[in-house]
C-alpha positions as CSV (number, residue, x, y, z in Angstrom):
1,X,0.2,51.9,8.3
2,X,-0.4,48.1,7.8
3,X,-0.3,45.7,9.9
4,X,0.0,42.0,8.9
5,X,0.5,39.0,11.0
6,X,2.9,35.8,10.4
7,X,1.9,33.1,11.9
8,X,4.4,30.8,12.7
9,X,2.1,28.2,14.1
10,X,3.0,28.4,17.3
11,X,2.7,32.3,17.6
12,X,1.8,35.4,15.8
13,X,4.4,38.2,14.8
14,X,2.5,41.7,13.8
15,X,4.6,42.8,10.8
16,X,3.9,47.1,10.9
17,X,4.7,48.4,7.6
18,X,4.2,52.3,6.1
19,X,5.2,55.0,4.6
20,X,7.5,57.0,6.8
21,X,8.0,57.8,10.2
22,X,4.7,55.7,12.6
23,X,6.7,55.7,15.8
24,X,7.5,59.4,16.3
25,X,6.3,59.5,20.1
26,X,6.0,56.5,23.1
27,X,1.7,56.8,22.7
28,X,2.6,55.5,18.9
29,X,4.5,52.8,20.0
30,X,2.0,52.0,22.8
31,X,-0.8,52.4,19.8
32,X,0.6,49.8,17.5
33,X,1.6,47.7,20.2
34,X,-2.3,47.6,21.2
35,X,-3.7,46.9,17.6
36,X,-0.9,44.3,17.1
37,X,-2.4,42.3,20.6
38,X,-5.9,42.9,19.8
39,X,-5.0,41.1,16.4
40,X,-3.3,38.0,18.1
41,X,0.1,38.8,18.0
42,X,2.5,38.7,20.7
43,X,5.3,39.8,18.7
44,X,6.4,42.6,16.6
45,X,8.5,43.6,13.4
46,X,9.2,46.7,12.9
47,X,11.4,48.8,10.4
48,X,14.2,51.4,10.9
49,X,12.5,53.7,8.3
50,X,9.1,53.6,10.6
51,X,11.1,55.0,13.7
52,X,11.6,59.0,14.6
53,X,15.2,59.5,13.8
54,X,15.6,60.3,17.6
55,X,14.9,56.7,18.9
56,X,18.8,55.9,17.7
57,X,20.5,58.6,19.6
58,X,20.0,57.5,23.2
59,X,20.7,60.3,24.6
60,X,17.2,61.6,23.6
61,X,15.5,58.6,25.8
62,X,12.7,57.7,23.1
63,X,14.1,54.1,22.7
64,X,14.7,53.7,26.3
65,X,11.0,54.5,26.8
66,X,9.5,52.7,24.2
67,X,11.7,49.8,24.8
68,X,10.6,49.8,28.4
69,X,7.1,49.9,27.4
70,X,7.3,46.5,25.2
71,X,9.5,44.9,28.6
72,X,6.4,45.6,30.5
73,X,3.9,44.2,28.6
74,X,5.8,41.0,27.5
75,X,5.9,42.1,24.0
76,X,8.9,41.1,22.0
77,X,10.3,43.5,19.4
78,X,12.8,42.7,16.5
79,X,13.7,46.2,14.1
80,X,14.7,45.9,10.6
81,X,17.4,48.0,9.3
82,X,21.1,48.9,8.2
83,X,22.5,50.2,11.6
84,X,25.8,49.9,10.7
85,X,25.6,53.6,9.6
86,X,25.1,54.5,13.3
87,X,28.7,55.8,14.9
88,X,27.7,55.8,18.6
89,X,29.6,53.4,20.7
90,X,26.6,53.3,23.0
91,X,24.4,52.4,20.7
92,X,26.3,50.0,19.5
93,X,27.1,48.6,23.0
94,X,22.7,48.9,23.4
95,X,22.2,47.1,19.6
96,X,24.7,44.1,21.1
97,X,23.2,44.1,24.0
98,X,19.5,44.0,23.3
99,X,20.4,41.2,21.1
100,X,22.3,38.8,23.1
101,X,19.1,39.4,25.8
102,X,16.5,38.6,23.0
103,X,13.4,41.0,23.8
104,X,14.7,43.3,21.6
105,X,16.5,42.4,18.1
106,X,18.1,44.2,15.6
107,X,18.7,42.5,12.6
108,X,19.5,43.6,9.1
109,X,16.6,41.3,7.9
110,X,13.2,40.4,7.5
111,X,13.3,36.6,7.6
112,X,16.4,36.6,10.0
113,X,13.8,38.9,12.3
114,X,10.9,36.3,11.8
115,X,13.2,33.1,12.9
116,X,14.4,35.2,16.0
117,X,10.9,35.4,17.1
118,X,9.9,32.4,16.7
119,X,8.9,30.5,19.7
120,X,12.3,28.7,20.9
121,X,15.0,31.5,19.4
């Protein structure tokens, strides 16, 4: 796992990158969320790929925990990915949700992900 931050002068967005699945479990998200404040940042971006399969089908709670986790802690989130593969009307519904909210983004890219973060988006 790597983690590199973007600073966009105002703030800093931890940018979590690997090989794999690093978010299998709500101690891994708590984990990265910790090493991404202790390194300044106040924001996060990660990737589909990086998350257990599990955290898309809501049913099995992992995003709802995770998700929680970040809400408590002030810690905005954006995920990077193709979720248009994804069938579930409630996910869906959660995906447009989260995103008209703005602690939690979904977005299909990188850059789009680092201008949603960005202190006044």
């Amino acid at each position: 796992m790597n983690i590199q931050i973007i600073n966009t002068g105002k703030s800093a967005i931890a940018e979590i990158t690997g090989e794999g699945i690093l978010i299998s479990t709500v101690q891994d998200a708590l984990d990265i969320m910790a090493d991404s404040g202790y390194m300044g940042a106040g924001s996060m971006l990660l990737y589909e790929e990086n998350l257990m399969p599990a955290f898309f089908d809501l049913s099995s709670g992992l995003a709802g925990e995770i998700l929680q986790k970040y809400s408590n802690y002030k810690v905005r989130l954006a995920i990077v990915g193709d979720f248009s593969k994804y069938t579930s009307k409630s996910l869906r519904d959660f995906i447009f949700e989260s995103n008209k909210h703005g602690r939690v983004i979904f977005t299909s890219s990188r850059d789009e992900a680092i201008q949603k973060l960005s202190p006044g988006n």
